[in-house]
C-alpha positions in Angstrom: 0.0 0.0 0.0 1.6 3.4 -0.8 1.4 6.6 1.4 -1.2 8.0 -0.4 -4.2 5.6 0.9 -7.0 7.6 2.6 -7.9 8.4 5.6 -10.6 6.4 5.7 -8.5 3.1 4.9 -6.8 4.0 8.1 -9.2 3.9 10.5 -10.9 0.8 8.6 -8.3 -1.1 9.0 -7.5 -0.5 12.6 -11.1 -1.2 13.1 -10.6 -4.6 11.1 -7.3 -5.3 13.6 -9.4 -4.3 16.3 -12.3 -6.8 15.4 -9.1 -9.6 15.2 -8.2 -8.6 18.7 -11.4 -8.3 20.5 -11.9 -12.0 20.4 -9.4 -12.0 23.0 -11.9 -11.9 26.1 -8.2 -10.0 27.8 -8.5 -6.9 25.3 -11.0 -4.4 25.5 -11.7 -0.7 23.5 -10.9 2.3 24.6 -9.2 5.7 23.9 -5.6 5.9 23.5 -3.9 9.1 24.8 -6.8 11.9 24.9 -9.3 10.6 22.7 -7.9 8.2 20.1 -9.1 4.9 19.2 -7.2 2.1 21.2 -7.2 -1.7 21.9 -6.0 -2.4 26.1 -4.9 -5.6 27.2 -5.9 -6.0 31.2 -6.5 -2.5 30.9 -3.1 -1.3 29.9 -2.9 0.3 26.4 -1.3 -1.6 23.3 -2.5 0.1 20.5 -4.3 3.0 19.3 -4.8 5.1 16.1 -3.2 8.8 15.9 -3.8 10.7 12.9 -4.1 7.6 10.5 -1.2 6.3 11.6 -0.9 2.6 13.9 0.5 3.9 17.4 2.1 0.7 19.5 3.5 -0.4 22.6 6.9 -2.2 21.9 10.5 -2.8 23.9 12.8 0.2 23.4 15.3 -2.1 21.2 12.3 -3.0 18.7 11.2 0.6 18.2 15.1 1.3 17.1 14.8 -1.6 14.6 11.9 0.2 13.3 12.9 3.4 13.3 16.5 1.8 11.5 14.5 0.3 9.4 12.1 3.6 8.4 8.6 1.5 8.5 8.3 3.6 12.0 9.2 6.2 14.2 9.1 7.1 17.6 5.7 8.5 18.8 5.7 11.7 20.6 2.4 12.6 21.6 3.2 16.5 20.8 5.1 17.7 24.3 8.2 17.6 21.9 9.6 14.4 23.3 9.5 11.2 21.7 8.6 8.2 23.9 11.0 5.3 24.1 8.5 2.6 23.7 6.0 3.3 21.4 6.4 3.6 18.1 4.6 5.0 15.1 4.0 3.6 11.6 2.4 5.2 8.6 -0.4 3.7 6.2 2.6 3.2 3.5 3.5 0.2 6.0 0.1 -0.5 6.9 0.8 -4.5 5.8 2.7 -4.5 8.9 -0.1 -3.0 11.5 -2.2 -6.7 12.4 2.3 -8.2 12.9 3.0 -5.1 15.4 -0.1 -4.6 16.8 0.1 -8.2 18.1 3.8 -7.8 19.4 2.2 -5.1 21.3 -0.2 -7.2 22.7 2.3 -9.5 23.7 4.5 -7.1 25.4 1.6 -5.1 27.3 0.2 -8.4 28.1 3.2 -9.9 30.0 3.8 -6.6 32.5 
């Protein structure tokens, strides 16, 4: 999928991911940081959607990879510093959203 997909394919696919997840009688809806949508195992956050792009929950050392590798970045909910642990990644990588979100999972899930 290139960069230019709509915002609309955005939030339906992180709607499709979030159908996948809900099965899982441990994850439950509800807003991210502020208002966004976002996917909590046992409460804690894993996931959410920021302006059309997949927000997740990952170790410090596989947010580097990502960012290394440019299909993310580090998230910084707009105080100007980027979080260690979650990372951002674009609709252009949006093949990679249901494989990251469900690292999340796994990492939020295990605290």
């Amino acid at each position: 999928m290139t960069s230019e997909a709509e915002p609309h394919e955005a939030r339906e696919r992180f709607e499709t991911l979030a159908t996948r997840f809900l099965s899982d009688p441990s994850v439950g809806e509800g807003t991210g940081f502020g208002a966004m949508l976002g996917l909590r195992v046992d409460g804690r956050i894993f996931a959410m959607l920021v302006k059309d792009e997949l927000v997740v929950k990952l170790p410090r050392a596989r947010v580097d990879e990502l960012e290394g590798s440019g299909i993310g970045a580090r998230f910084d909910p707009g105080h100007g510093r980027p979080m260690k642990e979650w990372a951002t990644v674009p609709v252009s990588h949006m093949g990679d959203w249901e494989q990251l979100a469900t690292e999340a999972l796994t990492f939020v899930g295990r605290r």
